[in-house]
Biopython code that builds the backbone (N, CA, C, O; Angstrom):
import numpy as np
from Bio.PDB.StructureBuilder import StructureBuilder

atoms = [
    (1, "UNK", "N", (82.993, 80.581, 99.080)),
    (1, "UNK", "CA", (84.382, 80.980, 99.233)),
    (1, "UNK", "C", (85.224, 79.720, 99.457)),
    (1, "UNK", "O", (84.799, 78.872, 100.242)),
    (2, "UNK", "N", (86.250, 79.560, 98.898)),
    (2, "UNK", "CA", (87.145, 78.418, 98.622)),
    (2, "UNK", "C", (88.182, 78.502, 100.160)),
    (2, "UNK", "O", (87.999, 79.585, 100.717)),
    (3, "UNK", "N", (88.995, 77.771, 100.765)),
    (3, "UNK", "CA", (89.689, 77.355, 101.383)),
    (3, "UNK", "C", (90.413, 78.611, 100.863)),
    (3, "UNK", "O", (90.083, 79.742, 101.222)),
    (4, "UNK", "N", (91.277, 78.394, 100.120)),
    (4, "UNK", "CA", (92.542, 79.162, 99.631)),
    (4, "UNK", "C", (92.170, 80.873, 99.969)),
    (4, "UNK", "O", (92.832, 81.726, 100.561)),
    (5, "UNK", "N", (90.708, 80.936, 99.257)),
    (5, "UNK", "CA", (90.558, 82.268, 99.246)),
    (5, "UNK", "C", (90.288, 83.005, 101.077)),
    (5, "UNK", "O", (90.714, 84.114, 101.400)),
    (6, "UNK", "N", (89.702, 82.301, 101.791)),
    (6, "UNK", "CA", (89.290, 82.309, 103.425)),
    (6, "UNK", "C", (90.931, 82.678, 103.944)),
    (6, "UNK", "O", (90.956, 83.402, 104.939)),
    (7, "UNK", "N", (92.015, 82.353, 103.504)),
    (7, "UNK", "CA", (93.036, 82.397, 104.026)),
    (7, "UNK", "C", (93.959, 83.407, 103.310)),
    (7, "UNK", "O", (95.113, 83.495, 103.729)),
    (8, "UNK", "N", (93.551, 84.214, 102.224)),
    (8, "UNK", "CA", (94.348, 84.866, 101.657)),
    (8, "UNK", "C", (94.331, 86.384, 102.127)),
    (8, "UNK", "O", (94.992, 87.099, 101.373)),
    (9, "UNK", "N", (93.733, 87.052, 103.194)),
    (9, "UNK", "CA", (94.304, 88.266, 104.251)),
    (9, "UNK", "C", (95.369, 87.556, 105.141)),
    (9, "UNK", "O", (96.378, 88.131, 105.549)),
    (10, "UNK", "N", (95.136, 86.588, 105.338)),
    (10, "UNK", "CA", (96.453, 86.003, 106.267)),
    (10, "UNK", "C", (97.787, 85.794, 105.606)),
    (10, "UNK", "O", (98.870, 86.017, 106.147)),
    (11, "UNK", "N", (97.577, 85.271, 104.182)),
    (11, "UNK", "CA", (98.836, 85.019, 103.574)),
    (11, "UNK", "C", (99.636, 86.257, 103.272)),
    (11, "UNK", "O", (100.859, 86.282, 103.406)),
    (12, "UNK", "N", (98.568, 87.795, 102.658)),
    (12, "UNK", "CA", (99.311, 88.636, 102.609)),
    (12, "UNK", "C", (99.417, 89.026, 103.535)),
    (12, "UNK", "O", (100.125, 90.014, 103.343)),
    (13, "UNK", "N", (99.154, 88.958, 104.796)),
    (13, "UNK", "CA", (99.697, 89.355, 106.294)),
    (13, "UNK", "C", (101.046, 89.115, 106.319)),
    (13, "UNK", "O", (101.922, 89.980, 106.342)),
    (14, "UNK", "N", (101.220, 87.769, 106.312)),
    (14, "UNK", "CA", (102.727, 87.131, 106.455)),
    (14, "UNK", "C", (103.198, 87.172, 105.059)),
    (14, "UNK", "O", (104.092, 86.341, 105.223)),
    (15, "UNK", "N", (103.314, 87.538, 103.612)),
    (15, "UNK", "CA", (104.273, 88.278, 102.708)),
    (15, "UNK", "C", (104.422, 89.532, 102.576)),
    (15, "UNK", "O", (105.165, 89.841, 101.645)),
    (16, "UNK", "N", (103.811, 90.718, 103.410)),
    (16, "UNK", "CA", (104.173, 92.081, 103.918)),
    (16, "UNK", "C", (105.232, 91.657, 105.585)),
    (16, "UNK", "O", (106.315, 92.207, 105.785)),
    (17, "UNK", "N", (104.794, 90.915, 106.300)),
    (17, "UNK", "CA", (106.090, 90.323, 107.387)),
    (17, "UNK", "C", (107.233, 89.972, 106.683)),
    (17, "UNK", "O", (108.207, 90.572, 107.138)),
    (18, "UNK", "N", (107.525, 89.188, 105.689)),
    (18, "UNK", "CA", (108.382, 88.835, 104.965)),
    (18, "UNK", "C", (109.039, 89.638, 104.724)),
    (18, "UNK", "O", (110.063, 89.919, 105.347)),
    (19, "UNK", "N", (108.446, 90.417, 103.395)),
    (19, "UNK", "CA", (109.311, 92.030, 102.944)),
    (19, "UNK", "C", (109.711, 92.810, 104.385)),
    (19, "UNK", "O", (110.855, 93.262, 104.374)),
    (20, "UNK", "N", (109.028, 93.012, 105.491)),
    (20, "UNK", "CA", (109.524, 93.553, 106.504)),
    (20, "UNK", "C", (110.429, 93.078, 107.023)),
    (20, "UNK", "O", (111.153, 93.871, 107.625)),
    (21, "UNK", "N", (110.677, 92.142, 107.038)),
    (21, "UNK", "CA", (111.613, 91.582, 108.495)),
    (21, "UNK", "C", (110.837, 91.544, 109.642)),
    (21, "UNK", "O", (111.153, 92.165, 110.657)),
    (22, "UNK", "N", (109.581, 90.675, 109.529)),
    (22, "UNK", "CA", (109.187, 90.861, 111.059)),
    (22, "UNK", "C", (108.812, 89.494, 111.109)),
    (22, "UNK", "O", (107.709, 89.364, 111.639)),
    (23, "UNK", "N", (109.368, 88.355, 110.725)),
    (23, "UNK", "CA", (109.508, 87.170, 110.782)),
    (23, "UNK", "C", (110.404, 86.109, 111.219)),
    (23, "UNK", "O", (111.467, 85.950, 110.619)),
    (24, "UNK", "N", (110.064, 85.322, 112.262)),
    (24, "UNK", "CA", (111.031, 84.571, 112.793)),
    (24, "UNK", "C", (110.848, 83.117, 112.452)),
    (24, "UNK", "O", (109.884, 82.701, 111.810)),
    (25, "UNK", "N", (111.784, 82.397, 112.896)),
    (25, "UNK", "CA", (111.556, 80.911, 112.910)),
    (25, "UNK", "C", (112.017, 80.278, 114.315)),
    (25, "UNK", "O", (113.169, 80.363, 114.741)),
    (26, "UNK", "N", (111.177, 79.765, 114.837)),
    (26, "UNK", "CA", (110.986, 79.310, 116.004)),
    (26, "UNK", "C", (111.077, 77.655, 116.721)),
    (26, "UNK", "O", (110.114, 76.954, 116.411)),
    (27, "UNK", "N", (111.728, 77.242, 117.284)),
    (27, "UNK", "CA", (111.484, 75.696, 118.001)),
    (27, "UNK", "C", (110.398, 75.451, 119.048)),
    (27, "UNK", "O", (110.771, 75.410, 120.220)),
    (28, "UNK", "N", (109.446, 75.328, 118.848)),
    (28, "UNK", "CA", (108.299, 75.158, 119.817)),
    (28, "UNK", "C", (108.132, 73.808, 120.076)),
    (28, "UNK", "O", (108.782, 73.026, 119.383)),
    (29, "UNK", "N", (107.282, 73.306, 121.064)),
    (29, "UNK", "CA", (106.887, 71.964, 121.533)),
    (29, "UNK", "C", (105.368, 71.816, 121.310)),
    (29, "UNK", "O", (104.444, 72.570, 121.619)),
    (30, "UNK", "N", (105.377, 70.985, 120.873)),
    (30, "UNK", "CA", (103.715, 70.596, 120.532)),
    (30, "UNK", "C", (103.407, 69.975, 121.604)),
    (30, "UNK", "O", (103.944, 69.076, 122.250)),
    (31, "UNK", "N", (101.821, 70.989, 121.780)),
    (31, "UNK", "CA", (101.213, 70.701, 123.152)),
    (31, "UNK", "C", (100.673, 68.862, 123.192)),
    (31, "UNK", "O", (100.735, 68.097, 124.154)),
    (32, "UNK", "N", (100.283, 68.646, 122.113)),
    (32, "UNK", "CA", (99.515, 67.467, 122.111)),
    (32, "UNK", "C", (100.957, 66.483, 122.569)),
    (32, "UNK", "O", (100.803, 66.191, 123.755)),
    (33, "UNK", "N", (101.761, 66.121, 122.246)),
    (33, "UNK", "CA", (103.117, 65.265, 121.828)),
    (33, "UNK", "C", (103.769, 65.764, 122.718)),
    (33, "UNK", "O", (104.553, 64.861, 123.013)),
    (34, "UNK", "N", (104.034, 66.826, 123.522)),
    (34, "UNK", "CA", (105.420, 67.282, 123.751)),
    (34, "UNK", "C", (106.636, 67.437, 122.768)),
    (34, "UNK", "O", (107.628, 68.124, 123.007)),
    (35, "UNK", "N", (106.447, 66.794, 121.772)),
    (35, "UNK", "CA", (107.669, 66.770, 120.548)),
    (35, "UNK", "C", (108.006, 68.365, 119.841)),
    (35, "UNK", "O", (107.113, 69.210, 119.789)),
    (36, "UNK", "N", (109.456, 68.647, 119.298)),
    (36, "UNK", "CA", (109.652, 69.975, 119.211)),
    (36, "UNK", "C", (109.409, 70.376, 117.914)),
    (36, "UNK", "O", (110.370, 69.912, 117.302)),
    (37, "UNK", "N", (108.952, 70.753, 117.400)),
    (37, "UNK", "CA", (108.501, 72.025, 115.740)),
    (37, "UNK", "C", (109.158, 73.369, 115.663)),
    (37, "UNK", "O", (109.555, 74.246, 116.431)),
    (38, "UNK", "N", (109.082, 73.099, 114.248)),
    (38, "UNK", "CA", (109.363, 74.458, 113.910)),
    (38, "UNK", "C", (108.249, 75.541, 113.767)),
    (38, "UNK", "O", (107.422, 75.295, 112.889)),
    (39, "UNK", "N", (108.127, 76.369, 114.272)),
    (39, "UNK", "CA", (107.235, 77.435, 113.847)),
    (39, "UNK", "C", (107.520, 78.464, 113.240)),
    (39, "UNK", "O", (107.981, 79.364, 113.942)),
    (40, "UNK", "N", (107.414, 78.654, 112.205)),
    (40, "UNK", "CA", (106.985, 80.353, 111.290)),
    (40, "UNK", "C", (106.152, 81.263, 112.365)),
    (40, "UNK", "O", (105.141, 80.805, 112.896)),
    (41, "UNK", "N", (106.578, 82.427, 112.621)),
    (41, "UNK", "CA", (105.834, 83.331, 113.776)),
    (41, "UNK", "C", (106.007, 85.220, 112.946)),
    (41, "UNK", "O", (107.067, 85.799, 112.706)),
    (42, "UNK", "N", (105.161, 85.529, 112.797)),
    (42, "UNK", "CA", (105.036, 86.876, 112.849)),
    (42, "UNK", "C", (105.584, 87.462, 114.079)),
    (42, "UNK", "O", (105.312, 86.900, 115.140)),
    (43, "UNK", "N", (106.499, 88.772, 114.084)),
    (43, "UNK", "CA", (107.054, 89.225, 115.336)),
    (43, "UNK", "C", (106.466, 90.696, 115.467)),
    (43, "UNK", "O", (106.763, 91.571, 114.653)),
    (44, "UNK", "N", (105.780, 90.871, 116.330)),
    (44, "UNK", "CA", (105.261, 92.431, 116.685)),
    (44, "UNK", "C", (105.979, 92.753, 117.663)),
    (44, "UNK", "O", (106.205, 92.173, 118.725)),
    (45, "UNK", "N", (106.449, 94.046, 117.103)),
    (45, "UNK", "CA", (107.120, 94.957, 118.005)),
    (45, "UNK", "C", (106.415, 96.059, 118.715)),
    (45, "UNK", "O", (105.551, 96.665, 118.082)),
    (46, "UNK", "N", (106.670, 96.403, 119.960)),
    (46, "UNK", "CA", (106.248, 97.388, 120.720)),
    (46, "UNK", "C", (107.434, 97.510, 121.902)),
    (46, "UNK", "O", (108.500, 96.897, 121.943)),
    (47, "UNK", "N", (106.825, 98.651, 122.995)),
    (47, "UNK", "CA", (107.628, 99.273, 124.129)),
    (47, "UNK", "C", (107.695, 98.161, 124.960)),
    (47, "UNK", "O", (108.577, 98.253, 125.813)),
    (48, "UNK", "N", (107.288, 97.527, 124.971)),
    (48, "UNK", "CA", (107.500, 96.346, 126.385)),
    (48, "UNK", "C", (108.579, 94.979, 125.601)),
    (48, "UNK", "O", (108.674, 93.921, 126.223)),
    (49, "UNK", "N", (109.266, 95.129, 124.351)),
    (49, "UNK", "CA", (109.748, 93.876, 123.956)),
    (49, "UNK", "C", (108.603, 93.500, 122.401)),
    (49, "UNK", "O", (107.897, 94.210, 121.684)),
    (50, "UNK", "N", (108.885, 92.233, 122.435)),
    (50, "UNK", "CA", (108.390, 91.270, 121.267)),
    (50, "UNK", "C", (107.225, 90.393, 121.573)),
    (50, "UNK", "O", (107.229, 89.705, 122.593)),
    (51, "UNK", "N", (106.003, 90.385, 120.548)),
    (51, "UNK", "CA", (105.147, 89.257, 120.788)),
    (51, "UNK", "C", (105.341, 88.182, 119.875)),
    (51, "UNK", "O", (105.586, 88.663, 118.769)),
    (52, "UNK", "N", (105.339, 87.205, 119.857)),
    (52, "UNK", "CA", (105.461, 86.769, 118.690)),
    (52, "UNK", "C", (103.955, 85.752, 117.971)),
    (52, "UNK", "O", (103.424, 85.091, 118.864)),
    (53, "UNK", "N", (103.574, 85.655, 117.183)),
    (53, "UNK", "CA", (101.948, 85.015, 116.763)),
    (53, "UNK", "C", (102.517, 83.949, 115.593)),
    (53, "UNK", "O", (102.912, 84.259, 114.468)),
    (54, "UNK", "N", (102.460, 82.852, 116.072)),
    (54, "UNK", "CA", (102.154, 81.399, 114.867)),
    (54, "UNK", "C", (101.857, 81.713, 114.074)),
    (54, "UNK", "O", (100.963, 82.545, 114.231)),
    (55, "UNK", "N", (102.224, 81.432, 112.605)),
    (55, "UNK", "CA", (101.472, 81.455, 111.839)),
    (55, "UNK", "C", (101.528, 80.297, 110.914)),
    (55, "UNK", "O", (100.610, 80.094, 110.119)),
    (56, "UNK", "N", (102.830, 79.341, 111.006)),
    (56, "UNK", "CA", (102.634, 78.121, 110.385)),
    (56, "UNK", "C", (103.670, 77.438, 111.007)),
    (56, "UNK", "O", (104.571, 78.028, 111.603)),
    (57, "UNK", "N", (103.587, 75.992, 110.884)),
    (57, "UNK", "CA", (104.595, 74.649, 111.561)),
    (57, "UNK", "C", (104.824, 74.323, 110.123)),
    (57, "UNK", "O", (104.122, 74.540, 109.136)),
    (58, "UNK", "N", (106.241, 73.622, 110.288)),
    (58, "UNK", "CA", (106.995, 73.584, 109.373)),
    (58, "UNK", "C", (106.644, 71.412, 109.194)),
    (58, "UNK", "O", (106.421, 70.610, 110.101)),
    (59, "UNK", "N", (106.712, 71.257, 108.218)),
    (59, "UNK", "CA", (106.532, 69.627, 108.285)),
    (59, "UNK", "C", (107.744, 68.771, 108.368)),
    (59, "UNK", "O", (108.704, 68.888, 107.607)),
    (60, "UNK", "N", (107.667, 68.044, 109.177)),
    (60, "UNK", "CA", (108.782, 67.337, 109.248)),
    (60, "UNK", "C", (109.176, 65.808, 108.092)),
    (60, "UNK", "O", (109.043, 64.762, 108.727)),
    (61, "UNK", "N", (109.511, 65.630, 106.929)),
    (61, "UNK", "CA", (109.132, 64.751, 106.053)),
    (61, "UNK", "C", (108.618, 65.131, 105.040)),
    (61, "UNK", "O", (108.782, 66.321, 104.775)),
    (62, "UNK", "N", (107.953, 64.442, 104.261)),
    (62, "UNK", "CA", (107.158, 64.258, 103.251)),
    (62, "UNK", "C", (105.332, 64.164, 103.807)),
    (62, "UNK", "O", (104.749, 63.163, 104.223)),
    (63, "UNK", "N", (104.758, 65.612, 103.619)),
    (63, "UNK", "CA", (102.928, 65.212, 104.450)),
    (63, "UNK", "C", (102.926, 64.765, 103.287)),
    (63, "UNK", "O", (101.925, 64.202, 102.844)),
]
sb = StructureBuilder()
sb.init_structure("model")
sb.init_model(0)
sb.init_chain("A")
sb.init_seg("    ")
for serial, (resi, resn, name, xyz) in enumerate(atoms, 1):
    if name == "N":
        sb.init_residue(resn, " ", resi, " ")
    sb.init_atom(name, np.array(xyz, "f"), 0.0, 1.0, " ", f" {name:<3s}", serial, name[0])
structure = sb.get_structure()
């Protein structure tokens, strides 16, 4: 199984979030650095409020 393919229940995870609206974009701090990122986060809703789950950092530059 290829890289790409190991990750492709996750990708359509987050392009059914997409079509939903259950996607945010986030300023987080990287634990290693303290420095601030962007995060892509899946948002689950329930009775107590919002969870929200990482699902990708945004690159800053050219990787």
């Amino acid at each position: 199984m290829t890289v790409v393919q190991q990750h492709k229940p996750n990708f359509e995870m987050l392009r059914r979030a997409f079509d939903n609206g259950d996607v945010a974009l986030l300023e987080c701090q990287l634990k290693a650095t303290g420095q601030p990122v962007a995060v892509v986060v899946a948002v689950n809703r329930d009775s107590n409020g919002f969870a929200f789950v990482p699902v990708a950092m945004m690159f800053s530059g050219n990787p």
